[in-house]
Backbone as XML, in Angstrom:
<?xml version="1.0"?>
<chain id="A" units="angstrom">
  <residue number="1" name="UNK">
    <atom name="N" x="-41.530" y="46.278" z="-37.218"/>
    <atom name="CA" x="-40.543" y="46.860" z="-36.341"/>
    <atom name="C" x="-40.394" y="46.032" z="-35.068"/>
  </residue>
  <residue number="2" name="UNK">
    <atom name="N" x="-41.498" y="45.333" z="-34.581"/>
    <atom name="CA" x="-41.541" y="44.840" z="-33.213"/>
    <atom name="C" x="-41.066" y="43.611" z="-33.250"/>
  </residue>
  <residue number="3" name="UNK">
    <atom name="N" x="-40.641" y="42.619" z="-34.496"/>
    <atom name="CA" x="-40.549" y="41.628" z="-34.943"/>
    <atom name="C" x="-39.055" y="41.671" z="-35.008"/>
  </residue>
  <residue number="4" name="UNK">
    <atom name="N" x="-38.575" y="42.704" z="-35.661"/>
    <atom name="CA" x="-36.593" y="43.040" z="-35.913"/>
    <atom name="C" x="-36.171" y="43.270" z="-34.373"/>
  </residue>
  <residue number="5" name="UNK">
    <atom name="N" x="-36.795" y="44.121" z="-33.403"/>
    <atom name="CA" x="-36.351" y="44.131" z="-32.033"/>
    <atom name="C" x="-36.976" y="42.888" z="-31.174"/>
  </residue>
  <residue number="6" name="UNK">
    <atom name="N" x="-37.605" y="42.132" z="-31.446"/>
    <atom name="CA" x="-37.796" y="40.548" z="-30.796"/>
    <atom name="C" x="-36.403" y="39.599" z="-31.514"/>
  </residue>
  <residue number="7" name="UNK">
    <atom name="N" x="-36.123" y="39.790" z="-32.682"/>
    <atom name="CA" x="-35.034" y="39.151" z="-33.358"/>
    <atom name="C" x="-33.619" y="39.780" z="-32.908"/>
  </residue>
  <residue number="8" name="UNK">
    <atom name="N" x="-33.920" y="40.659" z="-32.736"/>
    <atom name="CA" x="-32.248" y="41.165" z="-32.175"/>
    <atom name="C" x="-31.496" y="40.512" z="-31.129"/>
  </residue>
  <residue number="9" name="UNK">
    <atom name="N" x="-32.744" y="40.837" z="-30.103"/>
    <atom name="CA" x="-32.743" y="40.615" z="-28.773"/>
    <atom name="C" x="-32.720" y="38.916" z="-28.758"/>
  </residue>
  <residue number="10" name="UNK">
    <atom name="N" x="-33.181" y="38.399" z="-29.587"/>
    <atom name="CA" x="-33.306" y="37.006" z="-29.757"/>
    <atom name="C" x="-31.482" y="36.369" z="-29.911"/>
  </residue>
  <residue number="11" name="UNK">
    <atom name="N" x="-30.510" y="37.488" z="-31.146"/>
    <atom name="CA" x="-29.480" y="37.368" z="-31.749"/>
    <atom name="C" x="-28.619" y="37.539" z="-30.064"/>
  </residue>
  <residue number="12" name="UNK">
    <atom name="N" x="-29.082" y="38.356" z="-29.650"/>
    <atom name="CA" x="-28.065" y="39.318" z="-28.630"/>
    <atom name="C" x="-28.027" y="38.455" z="-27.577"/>
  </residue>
  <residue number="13" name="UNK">
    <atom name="N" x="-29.185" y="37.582" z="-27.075"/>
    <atom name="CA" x="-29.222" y="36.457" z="-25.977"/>
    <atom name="C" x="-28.483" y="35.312" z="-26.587"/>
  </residue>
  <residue number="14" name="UNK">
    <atom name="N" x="-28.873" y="34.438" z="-28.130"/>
    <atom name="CA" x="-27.723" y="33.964" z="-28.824"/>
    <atom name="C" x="-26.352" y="33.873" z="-28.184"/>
  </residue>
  <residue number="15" name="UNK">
    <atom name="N" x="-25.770" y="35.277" z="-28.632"/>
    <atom name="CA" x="-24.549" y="35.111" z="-28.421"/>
    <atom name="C" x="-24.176" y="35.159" z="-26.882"/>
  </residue>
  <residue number="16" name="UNK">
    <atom name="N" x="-24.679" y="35.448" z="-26.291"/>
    <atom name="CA" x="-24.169" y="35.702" z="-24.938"/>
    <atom name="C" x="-24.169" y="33.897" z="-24.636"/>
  </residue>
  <residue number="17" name="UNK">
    <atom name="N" x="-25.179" y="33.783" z="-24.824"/>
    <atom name="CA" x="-24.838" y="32.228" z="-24.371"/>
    <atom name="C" x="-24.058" y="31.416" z="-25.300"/>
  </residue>
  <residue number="18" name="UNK">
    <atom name="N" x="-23.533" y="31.447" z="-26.636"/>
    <atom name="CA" x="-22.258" y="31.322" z="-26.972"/>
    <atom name="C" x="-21.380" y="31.680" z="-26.358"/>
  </residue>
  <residue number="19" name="UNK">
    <atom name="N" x="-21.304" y="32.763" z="-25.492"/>
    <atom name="CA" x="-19.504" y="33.072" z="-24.941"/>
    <atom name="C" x="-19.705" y="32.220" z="-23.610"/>
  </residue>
  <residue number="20" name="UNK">
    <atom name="N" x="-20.672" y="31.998" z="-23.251"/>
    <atom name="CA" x="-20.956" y="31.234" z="-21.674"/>
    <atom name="C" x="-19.892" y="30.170" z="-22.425"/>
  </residue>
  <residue number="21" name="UNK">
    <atom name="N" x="-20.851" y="29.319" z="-23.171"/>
    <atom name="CA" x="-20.452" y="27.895" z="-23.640"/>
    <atom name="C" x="-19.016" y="27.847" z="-24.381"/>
  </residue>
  <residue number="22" name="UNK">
    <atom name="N" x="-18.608" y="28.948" z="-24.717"/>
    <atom name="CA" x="-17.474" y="28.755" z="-24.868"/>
    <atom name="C" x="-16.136" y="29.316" z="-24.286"/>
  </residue>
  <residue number="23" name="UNK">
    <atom name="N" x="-16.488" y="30.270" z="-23.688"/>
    <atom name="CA" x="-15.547" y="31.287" z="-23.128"/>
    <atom name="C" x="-15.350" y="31.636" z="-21.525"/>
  </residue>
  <residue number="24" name="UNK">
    <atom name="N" x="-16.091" y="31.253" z="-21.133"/>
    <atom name="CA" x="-16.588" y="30.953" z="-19.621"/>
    <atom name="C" x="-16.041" y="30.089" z="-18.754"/>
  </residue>
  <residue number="25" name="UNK">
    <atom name="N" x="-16.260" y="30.388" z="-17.482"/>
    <atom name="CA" x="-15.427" y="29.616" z="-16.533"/>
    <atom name="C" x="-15.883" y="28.229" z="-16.692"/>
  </residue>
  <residue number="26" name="UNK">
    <atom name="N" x="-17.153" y="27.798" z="-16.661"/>
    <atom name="CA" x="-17.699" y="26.376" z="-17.041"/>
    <atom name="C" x="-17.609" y="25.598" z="-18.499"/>
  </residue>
  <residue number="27" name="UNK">
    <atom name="N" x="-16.572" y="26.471" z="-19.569"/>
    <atom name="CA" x="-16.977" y="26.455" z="-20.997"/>
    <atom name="C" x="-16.848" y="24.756" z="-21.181"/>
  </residue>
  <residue number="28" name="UNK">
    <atom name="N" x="-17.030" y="24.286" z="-22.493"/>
    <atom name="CA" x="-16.861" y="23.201" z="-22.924"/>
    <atom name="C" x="-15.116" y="22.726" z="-22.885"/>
  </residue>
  <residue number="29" name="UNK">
    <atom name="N" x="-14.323" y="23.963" z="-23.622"/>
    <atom name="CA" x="-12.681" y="23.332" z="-23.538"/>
    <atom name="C" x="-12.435" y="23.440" z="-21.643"/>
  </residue>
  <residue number="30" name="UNK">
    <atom name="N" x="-13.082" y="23.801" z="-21.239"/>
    <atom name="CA" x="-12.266" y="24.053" z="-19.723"/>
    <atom name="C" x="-13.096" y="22.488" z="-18.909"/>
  </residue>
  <residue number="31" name="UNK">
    <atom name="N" x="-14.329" y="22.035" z="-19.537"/>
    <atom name="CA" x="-14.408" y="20.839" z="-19.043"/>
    <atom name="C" x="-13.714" y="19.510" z="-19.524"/>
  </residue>
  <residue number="32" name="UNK">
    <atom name="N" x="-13.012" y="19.537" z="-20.935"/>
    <atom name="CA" x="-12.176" y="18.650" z="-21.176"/>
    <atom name="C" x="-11.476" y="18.766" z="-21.027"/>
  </residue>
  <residue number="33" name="UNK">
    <atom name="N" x="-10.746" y="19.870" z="-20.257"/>
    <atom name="CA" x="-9.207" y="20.090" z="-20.021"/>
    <atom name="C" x="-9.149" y="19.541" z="-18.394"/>
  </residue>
  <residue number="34" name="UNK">
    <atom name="N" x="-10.392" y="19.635" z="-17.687"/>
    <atom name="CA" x="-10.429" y="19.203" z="-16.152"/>
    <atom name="C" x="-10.551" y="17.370" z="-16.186"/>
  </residue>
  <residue number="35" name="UNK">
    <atom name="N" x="-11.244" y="17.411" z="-17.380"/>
    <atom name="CA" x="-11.684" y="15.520" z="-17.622"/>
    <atom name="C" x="-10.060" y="14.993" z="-17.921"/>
  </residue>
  <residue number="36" name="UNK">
    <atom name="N" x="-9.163" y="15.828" z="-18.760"/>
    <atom name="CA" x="-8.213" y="15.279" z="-18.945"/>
    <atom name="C" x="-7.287" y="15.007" z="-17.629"/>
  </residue>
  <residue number="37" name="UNK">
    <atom name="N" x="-7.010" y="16.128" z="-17.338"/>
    <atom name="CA" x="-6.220" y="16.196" z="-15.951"/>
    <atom name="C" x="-6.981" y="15.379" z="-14.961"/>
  </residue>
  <residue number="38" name="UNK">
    <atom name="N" x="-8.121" y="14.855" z="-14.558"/>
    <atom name="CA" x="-8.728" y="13.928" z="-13.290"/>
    <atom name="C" x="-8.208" y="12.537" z="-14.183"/>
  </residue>
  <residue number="39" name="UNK">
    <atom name="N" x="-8.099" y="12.410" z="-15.590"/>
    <atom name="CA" x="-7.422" y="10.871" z="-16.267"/>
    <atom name="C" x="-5.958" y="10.909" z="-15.628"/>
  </residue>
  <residue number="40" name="UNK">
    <atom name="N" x="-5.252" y="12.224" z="-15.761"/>
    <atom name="CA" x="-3.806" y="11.994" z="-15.636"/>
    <atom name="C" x="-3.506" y="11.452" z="-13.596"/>
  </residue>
  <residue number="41" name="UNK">
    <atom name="N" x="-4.710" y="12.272" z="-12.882"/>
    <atom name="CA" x="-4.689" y="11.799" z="-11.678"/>
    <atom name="C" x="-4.904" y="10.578" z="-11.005"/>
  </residue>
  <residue number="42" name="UNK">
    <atom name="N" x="-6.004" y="10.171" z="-11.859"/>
    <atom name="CA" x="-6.154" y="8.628" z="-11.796"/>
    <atom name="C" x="-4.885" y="7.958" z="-12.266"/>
  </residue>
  <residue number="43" name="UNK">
    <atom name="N" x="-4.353" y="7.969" z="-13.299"/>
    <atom name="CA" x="-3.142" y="7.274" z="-13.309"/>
    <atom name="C" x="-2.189" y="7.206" z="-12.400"/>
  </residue>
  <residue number="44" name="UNK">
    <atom name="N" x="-1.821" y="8.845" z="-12.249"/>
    <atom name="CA" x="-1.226" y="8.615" z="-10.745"/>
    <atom name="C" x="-1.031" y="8.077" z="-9.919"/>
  </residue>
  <residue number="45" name="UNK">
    <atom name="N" x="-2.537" y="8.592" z="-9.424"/>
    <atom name="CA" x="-2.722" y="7.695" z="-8.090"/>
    <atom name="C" x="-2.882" y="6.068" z="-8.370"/>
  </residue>
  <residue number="46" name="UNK">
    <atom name="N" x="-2.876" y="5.599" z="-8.924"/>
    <atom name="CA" x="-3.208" y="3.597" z="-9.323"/>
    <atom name="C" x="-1.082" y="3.798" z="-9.760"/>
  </residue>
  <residue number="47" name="UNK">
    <atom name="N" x="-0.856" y="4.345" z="-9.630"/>
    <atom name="CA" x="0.977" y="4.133" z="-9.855"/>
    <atom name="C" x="1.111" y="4.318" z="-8.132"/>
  </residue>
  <residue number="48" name="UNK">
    <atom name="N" x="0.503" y="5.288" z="-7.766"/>
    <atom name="CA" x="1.575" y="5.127" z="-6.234"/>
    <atom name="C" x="0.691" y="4.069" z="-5.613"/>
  </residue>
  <residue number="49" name="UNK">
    <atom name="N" x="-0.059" y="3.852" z="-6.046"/>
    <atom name="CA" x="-1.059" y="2.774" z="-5.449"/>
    <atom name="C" x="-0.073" y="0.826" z="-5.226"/>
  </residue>
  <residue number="50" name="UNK">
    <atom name="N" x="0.528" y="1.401" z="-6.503"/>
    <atom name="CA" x="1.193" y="-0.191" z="-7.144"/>
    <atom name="C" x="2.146" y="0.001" z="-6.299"/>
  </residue>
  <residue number="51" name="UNK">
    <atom name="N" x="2.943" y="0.979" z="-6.442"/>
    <atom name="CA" x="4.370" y="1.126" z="-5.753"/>
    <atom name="C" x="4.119" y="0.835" z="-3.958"/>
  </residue>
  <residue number="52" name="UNK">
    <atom name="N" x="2.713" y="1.700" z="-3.348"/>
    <atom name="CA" x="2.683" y="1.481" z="-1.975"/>
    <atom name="C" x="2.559" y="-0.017" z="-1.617"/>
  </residue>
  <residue number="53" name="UNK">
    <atom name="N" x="1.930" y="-1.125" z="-2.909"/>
    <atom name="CA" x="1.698" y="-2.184" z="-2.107"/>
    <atom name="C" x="2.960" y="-3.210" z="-2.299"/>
  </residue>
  <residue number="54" name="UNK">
    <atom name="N" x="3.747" y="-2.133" z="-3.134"/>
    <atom name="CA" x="4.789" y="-3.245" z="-3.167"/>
    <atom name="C" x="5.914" y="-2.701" z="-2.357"/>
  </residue>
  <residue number="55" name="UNK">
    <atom name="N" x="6.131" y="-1.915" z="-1.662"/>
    <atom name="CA" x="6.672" y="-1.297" z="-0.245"/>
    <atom name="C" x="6.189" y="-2.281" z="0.775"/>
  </residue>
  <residue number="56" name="UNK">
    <atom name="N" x="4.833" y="-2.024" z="0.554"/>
    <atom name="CA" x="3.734" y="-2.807" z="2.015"/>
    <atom name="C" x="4.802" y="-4.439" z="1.801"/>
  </residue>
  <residue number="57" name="UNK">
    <atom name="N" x="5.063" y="-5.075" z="0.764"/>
    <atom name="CA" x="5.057" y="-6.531" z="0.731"/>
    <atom name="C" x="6.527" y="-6.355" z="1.590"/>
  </residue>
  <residue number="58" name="UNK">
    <atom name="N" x="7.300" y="-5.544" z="0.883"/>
    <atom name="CA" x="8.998" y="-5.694" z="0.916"/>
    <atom name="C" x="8.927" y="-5.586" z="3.078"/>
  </residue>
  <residue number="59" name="UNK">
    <atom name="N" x="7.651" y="-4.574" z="3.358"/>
    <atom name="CA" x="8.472" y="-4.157" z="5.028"/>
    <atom name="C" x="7.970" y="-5.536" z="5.686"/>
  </residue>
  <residue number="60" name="UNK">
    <atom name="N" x="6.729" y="-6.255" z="5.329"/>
    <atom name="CA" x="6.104" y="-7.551" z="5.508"/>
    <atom name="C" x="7.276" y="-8.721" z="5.803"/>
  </residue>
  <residue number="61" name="UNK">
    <atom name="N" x="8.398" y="-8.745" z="4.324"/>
    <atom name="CA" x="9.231" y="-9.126" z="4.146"/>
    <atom name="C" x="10.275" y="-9.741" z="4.723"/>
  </residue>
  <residue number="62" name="UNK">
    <atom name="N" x="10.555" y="-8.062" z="5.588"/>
    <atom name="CA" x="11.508" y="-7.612" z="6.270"/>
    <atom name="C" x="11.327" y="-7.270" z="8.011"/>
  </residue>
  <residue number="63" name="UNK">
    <atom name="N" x="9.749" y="-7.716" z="8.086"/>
    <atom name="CA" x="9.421" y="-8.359" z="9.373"/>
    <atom name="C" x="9.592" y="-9.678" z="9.726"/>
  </residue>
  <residue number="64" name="UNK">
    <atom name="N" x="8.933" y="-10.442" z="8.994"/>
    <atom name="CA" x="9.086" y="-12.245" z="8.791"/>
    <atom name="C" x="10.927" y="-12.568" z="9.139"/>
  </residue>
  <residue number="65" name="UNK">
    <atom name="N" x="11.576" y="-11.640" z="8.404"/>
    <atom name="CA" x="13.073" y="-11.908" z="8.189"/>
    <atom name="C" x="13.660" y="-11.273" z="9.241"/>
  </residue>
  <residue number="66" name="UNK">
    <atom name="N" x="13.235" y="-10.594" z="9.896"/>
    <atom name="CA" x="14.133" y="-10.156" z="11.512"/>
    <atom name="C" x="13.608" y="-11.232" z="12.183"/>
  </residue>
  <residue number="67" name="UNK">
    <atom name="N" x="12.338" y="-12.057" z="12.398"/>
    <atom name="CA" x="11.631" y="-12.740" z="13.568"/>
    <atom name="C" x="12.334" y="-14.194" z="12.936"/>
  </residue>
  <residue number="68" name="UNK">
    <atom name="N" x="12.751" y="-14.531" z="11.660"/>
    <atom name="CA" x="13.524" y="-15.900" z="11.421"/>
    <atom name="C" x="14.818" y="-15.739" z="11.910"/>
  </residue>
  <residue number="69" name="UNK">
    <atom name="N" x="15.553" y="-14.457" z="11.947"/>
    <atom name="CA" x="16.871" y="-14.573" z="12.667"/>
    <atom name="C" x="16.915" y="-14.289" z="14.110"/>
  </residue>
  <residue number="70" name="UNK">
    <atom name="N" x="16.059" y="-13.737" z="14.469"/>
    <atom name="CA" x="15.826" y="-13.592" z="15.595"/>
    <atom name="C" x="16.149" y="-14.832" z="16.739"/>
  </residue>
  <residue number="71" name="UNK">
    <atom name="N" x="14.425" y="-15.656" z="15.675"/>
    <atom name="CA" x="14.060" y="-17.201" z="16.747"/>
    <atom name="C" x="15.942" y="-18.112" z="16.100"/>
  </residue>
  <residue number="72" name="UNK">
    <atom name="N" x="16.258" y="-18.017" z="14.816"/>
    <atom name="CA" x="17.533" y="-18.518" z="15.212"/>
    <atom name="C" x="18.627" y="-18.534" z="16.067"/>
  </residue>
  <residue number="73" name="UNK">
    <atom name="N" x="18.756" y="-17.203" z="16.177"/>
    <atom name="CA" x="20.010" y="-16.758" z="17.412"/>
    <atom name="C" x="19.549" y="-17.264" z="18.309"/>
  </residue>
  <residue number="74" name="UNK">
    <atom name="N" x="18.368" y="-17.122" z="18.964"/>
    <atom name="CA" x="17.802" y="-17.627" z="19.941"/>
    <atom name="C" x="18.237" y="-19.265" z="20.461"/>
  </residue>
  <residue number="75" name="UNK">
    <atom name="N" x="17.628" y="-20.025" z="19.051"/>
    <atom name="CA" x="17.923" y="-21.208" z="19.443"/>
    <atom name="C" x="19.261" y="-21.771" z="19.009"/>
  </residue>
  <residue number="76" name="UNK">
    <atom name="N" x="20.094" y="-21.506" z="18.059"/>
    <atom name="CA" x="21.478" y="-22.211" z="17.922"/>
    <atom name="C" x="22.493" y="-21.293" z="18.423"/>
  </residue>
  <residue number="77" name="UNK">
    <atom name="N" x="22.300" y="-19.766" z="19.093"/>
    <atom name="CA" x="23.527" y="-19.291" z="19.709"/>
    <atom name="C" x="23.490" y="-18.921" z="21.103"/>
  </residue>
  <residue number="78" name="UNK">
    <atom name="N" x="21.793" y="-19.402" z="21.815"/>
    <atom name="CA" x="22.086" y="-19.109" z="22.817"/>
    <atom name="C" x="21.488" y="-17.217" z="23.344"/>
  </residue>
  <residue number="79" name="UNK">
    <atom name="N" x="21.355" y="-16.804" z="22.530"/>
    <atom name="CA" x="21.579" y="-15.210" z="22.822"/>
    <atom name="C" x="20.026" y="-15.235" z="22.785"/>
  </residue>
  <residue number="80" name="UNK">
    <atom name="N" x="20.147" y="-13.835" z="23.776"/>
    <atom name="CA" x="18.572" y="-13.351" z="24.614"/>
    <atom name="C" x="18.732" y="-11.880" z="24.714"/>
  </residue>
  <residue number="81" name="UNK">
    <atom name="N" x="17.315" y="-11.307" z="24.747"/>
    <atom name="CA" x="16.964" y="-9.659" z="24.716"/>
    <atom name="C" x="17.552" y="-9.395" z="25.692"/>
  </residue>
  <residue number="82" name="UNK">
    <atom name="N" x="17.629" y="-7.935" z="26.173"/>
    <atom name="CA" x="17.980" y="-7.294" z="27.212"/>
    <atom name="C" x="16.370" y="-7.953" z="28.156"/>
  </residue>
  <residue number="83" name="UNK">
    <atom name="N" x="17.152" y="-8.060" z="29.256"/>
    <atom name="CA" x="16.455" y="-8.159" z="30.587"/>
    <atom name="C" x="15.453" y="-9.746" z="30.355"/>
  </residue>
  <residue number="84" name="UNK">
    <atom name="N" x="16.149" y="-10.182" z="29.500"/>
    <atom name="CA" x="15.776" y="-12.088" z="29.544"/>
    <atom name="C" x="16.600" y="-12.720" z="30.411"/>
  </residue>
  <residue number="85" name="UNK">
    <atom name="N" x="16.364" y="-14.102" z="30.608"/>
    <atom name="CA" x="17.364" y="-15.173" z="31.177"/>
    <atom name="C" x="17.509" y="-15.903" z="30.489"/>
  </residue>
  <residue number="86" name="UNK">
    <atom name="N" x="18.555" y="-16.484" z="30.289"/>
    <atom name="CA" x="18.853" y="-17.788" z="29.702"/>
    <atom name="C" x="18.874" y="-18.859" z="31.015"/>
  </residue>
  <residue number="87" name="UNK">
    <atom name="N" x="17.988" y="-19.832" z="31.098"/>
    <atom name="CA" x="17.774" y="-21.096" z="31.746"/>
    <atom name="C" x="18.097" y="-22.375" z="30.823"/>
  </residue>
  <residue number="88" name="UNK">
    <atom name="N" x="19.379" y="-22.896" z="30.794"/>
    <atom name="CA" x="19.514" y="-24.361" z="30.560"/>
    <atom name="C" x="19.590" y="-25.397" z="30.927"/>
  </residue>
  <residue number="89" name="UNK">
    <atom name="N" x="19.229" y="-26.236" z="30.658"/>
    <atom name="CA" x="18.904" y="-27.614" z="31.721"/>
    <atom name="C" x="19.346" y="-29.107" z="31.017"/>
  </residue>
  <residue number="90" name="UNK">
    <atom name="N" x="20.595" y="-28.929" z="31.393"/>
    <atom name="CA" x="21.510" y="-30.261" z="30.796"/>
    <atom name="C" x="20.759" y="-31.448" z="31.290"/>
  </residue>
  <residue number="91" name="UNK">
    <atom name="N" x="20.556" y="-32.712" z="30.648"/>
    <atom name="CA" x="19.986" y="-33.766" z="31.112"/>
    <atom name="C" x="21.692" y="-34.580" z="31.133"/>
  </residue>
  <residue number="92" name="UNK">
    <atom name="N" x="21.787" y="-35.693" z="32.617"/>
    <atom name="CA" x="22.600" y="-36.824" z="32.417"/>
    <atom name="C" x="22.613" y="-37.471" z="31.628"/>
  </residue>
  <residue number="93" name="UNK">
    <atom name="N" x="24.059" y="-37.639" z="30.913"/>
    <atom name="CA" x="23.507" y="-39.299" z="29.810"/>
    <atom name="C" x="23.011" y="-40.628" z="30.508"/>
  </residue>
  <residue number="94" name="UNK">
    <atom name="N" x="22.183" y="-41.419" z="30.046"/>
    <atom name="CA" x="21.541" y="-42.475" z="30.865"/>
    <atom name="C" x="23.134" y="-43.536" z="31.168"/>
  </residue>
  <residue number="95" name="UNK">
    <atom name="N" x="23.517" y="-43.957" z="32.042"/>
    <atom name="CA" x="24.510" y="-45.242" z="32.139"/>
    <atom name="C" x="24.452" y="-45.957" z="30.744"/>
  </residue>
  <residue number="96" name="UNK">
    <atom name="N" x="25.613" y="-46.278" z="30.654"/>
    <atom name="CA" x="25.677" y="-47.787" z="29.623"/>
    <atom name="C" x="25.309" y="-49.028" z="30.470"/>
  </residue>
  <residue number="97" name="UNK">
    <atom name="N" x="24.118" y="-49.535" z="29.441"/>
    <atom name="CA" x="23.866" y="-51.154" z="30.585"/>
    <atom name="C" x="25.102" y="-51.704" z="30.723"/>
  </residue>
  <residue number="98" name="UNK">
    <atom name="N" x="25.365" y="-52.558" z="31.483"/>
    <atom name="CA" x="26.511" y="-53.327" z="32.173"/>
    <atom name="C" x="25.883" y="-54.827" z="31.870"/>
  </residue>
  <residue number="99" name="UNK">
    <atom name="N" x="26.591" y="-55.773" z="31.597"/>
    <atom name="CA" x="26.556" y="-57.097" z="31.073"/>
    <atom name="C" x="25.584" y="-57.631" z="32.099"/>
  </residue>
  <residue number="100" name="UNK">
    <atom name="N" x="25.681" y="-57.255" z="33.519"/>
    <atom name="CA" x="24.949" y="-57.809" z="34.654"/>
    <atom name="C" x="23.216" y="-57.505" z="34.431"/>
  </residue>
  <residue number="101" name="UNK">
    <atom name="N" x="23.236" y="-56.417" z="33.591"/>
    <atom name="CA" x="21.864" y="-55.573" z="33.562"/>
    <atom name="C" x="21.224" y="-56.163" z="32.571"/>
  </residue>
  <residue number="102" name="UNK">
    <atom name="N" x="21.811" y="-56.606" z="31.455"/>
    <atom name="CA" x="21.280" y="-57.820" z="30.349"/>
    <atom name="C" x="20.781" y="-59.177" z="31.022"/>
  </residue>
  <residue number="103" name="UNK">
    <atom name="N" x="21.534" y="-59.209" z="31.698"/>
    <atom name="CA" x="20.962" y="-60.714" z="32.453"/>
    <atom name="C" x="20.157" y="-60.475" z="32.770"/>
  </residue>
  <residue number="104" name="UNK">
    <atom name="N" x="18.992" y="-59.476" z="33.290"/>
    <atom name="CA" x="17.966" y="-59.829" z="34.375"/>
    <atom name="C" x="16.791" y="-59.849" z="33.480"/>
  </residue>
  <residue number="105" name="UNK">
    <atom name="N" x="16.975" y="-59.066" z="31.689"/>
    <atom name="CA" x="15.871" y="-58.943" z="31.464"/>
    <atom name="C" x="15.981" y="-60.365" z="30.762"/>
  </residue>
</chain>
């Protein structure tokens, strides 16, 4: 008799920890269903990952390319920020030697 109620109780702990392992907030399908979804996040994130560094290159881009038109205007049109000066400083053309000026050297 003491042997069928050690076995019961043996059956009855059994199953309970079958429904843990399977039915339970920690069960086995609810940890491959979390393993799956942290794969789909990782993908994710390594996609916005790609996309942010190729944003990062394009504004990089599009810094370099305001500061090349920038220093151009600058130097072939003349044009300056608010509250700059423009200072130019024409040099004389040197004289043309004169026939007299050949002679001396």
């Amino acid at each position: 008799m003491l042997g069928r109620i050690i076995f019961a109780v043996l059956v009855v702990l059994f199953l309970i920890m079958q429904y843990k392992l399977w039915f339970d907030k920690g069960s086995v399908p609810r940890a491959h269903a979390l393993e799956q979804e942290l794969q789909e996040l990782k993908a994710k994130n390594d996609d916005a990952k790609r996309k942010n560094a190729v944003l990062d290159a394009d504004v990089k881009d599009l810094e370099k390319a305001g500061e090349a038109i920038e220093e151009r205007a600058r130097s072939e049109l003349g044009m300056v920020k608010k509250g700059e000066a423009l200072i130019q400083v024409k040099e004389q053309p040197a004289p043309a030697p004169t026939a007299f000026d050949g002679a001396k050297k």
